[in-house]
C-alpha positions in Angstrom: 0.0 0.0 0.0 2.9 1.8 0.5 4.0 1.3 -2.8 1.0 2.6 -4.5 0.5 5.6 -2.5 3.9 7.0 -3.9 2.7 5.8 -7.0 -0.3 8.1 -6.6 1.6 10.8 -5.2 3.6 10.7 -8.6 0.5 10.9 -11.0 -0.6 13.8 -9.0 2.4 15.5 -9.5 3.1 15.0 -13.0 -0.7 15.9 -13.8 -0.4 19.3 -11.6 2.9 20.4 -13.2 4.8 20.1 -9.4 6.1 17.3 -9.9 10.5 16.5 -9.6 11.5 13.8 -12.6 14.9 13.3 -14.2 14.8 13.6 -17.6 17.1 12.5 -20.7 18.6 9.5 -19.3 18.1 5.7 -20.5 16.4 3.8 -17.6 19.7 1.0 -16.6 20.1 -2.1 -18.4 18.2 -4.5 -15.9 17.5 -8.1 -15.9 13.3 -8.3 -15.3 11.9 -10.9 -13.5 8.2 -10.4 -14.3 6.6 -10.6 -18.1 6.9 -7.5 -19.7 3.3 -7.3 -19.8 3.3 -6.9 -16.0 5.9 -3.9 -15.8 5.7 -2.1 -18.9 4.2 1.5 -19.8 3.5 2.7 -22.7 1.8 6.1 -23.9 1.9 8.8 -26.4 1.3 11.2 -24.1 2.0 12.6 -20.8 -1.5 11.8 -19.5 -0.9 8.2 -21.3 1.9 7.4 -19.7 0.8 8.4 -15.9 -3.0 6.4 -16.8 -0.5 3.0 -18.0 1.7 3.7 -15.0 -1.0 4.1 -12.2 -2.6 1.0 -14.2 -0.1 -1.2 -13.6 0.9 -0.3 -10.1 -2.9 -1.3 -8.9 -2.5 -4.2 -11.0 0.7 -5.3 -9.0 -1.4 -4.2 -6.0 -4.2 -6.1 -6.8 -2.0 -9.7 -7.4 -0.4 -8.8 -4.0 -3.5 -9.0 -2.0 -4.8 -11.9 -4.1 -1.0 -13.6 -2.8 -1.6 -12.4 0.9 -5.1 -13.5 0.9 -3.9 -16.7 -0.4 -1.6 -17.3 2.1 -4.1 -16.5 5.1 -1.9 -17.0 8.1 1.4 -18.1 6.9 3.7 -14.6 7.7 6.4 -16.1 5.6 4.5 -16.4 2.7 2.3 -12.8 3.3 6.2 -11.2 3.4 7.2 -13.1 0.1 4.4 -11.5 -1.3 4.8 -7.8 -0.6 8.4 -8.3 -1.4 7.6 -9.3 -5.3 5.0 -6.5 -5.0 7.9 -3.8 -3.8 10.3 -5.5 -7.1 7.5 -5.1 -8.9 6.6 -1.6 -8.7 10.1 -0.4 -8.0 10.5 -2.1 -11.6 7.8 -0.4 -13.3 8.5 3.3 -11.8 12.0 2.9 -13.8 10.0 1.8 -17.0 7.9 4.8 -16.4 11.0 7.1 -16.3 12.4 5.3 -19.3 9.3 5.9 -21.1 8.9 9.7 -19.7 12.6 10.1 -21.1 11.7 8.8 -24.6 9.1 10.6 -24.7 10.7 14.0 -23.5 13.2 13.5 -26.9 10.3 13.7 -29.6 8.7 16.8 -27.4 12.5 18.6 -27.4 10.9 21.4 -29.0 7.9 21.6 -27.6 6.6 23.6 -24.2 4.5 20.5 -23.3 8.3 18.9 -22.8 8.8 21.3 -19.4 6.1 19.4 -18.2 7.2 15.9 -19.1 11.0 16.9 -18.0 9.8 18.0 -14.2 7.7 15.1 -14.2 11.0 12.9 -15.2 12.7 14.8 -12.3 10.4 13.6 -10.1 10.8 9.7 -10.8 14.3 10.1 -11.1 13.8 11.4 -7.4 11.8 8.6 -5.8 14.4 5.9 -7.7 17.4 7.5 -6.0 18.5 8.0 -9.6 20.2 11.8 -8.7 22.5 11.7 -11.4 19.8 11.7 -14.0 17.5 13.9 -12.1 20.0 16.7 -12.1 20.2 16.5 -16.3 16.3 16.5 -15.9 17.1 20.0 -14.0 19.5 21.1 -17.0 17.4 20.2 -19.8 14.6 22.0 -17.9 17.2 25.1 -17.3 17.6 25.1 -21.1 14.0 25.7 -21.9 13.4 28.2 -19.2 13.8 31.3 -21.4 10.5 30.5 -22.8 9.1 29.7 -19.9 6.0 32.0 -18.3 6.3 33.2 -14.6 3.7 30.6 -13.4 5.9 27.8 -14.8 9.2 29.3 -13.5 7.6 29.4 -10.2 6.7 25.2 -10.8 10.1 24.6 -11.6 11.5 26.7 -8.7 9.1 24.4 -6.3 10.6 21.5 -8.1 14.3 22.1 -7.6 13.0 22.9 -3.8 11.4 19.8 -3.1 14.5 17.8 -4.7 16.6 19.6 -2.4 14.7 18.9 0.7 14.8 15.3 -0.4 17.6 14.4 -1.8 20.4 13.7 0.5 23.4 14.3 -3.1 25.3 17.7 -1.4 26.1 18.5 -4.3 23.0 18.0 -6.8 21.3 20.0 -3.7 24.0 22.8 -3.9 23.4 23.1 -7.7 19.4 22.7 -7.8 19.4 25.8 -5.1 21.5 27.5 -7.0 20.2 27.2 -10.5 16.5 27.5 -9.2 17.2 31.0 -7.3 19.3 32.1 -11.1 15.6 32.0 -12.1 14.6 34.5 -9.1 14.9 38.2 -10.9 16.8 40.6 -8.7 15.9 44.1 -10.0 14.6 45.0 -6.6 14.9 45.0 -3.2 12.2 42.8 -2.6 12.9 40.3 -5.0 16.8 40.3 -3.8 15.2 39.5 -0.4 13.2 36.3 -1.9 16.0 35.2 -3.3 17.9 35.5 0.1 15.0 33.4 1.7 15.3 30.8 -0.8 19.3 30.5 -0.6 18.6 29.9 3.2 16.0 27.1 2.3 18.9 25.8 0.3 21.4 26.1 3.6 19.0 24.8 5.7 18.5 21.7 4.0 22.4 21.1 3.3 22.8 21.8 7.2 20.2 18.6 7.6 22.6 16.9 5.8 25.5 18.0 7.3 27.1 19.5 3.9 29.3 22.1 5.7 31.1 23.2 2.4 27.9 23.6 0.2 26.7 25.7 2.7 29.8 28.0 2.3 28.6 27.7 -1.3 25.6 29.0 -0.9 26.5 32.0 1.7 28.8 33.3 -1.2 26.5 33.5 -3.3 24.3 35.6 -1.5 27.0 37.5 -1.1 27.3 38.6 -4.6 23.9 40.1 -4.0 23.7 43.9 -4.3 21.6 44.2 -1.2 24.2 42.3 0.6 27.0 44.1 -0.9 24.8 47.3 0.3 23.7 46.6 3.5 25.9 45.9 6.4 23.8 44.0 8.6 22.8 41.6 5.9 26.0 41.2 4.8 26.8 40.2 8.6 24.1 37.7 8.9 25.0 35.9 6.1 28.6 35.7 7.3 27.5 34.6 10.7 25.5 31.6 9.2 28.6 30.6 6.7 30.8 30.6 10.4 27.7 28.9 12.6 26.7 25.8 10.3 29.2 23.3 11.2 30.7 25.4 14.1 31.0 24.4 16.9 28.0 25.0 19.3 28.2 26.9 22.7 28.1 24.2 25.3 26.3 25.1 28.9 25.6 23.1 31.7 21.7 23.3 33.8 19.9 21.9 36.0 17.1 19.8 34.8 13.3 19.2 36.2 14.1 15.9 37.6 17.4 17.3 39.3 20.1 15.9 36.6 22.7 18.0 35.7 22.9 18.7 31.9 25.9 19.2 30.3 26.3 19.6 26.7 29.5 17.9 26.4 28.5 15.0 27.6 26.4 14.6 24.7 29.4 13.9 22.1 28.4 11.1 19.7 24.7 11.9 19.8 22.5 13.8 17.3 21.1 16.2 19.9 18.1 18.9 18.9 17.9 21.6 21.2 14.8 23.2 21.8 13.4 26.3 23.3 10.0 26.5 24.2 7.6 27.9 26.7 4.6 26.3 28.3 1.4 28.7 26.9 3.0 28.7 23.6 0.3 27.0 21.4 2.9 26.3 18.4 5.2 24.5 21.3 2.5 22.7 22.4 1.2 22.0 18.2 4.8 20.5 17.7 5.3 18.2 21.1 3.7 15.2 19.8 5.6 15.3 16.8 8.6 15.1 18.6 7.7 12.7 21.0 7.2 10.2 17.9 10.8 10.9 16.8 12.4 10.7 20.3 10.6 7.2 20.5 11.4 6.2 16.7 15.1 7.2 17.3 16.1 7.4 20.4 17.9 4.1 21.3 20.0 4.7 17.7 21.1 8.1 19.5 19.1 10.9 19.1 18.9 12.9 21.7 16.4 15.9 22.9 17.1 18.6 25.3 13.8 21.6 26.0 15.3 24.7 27.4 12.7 26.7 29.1 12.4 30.0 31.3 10.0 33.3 32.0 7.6 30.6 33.4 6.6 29.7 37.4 8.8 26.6 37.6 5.5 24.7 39.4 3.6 25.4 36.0 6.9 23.4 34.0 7.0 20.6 36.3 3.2 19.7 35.7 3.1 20.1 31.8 5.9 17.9 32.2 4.3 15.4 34.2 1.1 15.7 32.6 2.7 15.6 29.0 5.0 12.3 29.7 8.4 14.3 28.3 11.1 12.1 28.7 13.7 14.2 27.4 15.6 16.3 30.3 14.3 19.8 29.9 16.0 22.7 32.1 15.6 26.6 32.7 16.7 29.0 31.4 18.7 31.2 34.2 20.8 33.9 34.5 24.9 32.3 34.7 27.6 34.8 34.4 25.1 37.4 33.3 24.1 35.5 30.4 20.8 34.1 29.6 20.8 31.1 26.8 18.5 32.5 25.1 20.7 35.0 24.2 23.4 33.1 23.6 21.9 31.7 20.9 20.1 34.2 19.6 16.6 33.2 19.9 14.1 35.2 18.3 10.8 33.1 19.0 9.6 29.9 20.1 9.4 27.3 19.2 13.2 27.6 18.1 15.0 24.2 17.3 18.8 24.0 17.1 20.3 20.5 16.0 23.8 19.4 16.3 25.3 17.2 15.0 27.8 14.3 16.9 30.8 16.3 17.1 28.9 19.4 18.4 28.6 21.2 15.2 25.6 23.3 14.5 23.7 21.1 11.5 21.0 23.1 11.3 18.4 25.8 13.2 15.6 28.1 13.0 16.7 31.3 11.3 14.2 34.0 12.5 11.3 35.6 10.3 12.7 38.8 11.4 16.0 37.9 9.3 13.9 36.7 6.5 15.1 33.5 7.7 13.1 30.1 7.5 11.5 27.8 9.9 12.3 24.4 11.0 9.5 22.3 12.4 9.1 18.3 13.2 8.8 17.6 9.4 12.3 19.5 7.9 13.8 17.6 11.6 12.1 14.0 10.8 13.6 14.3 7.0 16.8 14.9 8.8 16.8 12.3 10.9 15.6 9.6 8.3 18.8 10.7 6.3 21.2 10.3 9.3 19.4 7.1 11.0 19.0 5.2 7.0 19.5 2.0 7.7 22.0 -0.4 5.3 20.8 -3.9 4.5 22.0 -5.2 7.3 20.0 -3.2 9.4 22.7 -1.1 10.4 22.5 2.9 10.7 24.2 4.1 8.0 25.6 6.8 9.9 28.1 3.9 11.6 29.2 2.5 8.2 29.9 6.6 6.9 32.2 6.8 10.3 33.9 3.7 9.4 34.5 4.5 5.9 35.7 7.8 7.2 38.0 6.2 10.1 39.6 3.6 7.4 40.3 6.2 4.9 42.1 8.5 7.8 44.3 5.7 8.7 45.5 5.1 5.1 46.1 8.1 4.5 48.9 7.8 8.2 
């Protein structure tokens, strides 16, 4: 079911012109194990393609519940079953971007092919195929001189939502990059929307810790005349190129529950910190969101601290209780003058801050007032499905990328 709700999602997109596809590359040479009849898509045009697609995904879906009601009780055989169904579709969604590639070469000329290429994008996408979603972007680029605002606009949403997905640094780095090129800058205003969208960019290379992207991306909103112009911007955007990947300021508090909480102690964890206040109806809006990631997560090493103050300390300790927050949570008080707020220069609450295991600043909430962006449960859950992917042994992959990393220092000694 899984399966075909993607599928879904995919026809949606293609037919409402959102969609992210790559586009101009041959599907790879592949050994099928069904009967061409069961995987293949065929269509003259855009609409035929996603109706054949969508056809033949319920058709897989259909054979899979026929299997698992077959089987009854037997959980071996059920799981055989959904696993030929997952081949299945997974085998049939390249078909579809095969076909969708085709398809995009006899339209080269034609508008309709902007369409068909973001649609490609999109598939290339969802079959981790980043190589030929990025010449899906260029062919796209190619034919944006003709394109109207309205479709700019798509394709700018397009090259977004690939960058919020796609965990390739640098396919991320250059979709940012060549989707703000389409912002025009003859104004103040429009310089600032393209500002905004850079740091969209930054924050989701921070979520993937892509440290030197991000340096990337802060020069090129440097080259902006309203940077070059404007002191205070210009320092913003220089504090975010020295913060992301920096190295956090550590404290130590008192929790709730009377355990001391220091930072440091928290090397080798993925840690988010969050500020947050008891009345604060967006805080309360995102606390069951992140109660299902501290359980989902948790025991592979995530880790959550609340930081709290301006509240009666009796009025904490209830919500706490009442809530069921596991994670310590501690005040906010006045050490050496300093409040931690400050320290981190909070501008509102909720405000998230997550670090990464060596205490580097991945990513955080950048302030409206800065034209900055958000980051709520659903940019943080994308963030921690990157980090925590598992390998097919089960393993996080974040332990084999530390091994890899550990075996390559010690060749290099």
């Amino acid at each position: 079911m899984k399966c075909l709700k993607i599928a879904l999602g995919i026809v949606a997109l293609s037919l409402a012109l959102l969609s992210l596809a790559p586009v101009g590359v041959e599907a790879k040479e592949k050994e099928s194990r069904f009967p061409a009849s069961q995987t293949e898509v065929k269509g003259e045009t855009l609409e035929d393609l996603a109706e054949s697609y969508l056809k033949q995904v319920k058709s897989a879906d259909s054979d899979r519940e026929a299997e698992a009601e077959k089987a009854g009780d037997d959980a071996a055989e059920v799981a055989e079953a959904n696993e030929r169904f997952e081949a299945r579709v997974i085998e049939i969604r390249h078909n579809y971007q095969e076909a969708l590639s085709k398809l995009l070469k006899k339209l080269a000329g034609d508008d309709e092919g902007i369409e068909i290429a973001l649609n490609l994008f999109s598939v290339c996408v969802e079959n981790d195929d980043p190589s030929a979603a990025k010449d899906a972007c260029d062919l796209v680029l190619k034919k944006q001189r003709r394109m109207a605002s309205e479709d700019k606009s798509k394709l700018l949403n397009a090259y977004a939502d690939c960058a919020m997905r796609c965990t390739d640094a640098e396919m991320m780095k250059d979709a940012v990059i060549a989707a703000a090129d389409l912002l025009p800058i003859t104004s103040v205003r429009e310089q600032a929307m393209k500002l905004r969208y850079l740091r969209e960019g930054v924050q989701a290379l921070g979520l993937v810790r892509a440290y030197d992207e991000i340096d990337d991306l802060c020069d090129e909103m440097l080259k902006l005349p309203v940077a070059k112009d404007n002191d205070a911007t210009k320092q913003s955007i220089n504090d975010m190129k020295s913060q992301f990947g920096g190295e956090i300021k550590h404290f130590k508090r008192t929790s709730f529950k009377s355990t001391v909480i220091d930072t440091k102690d928290y090397k080798g964890k993925l840690v988010l910190l969050e500020f947050w206040m008891v009345h604060c109806p967006f805080c309360k809006k995102e606390l069951p969101h992140l109660q299902d990631l501290y359980t989902k997560y948790n025991d592979l090493g995530f880790e959550i601290i609340g930081i709290i103050g301006g509240e009666d300390a009796n009025t904490i300790t209830n919500y706490i209780s009442e809530k069921n927050i596991e994670w310590p949570v501690v005040e906010d008080y006045l050490i050496d003058n300093t409040w931690l707020g400050n320290e981190y220069s909070v501008a509102e609450v909720p405000y998230f801050f997550l670090v990464d295991p060596d205490g580097k600043l991945m990513a955080a909430s950048m302030g409206k007032g800065k034209m900055g962006v958000t980051m709520d449960h659903e940019k943080i859950g994308r963030a921690l499905k990157a980090y925590f992917k598992e390998n097919p042994d089960g393993t996080p992959a974040i332990v084999e990328a530390a091994k890899k990393a550990a075996e390559e220092e010690s060749e290099e000694k």
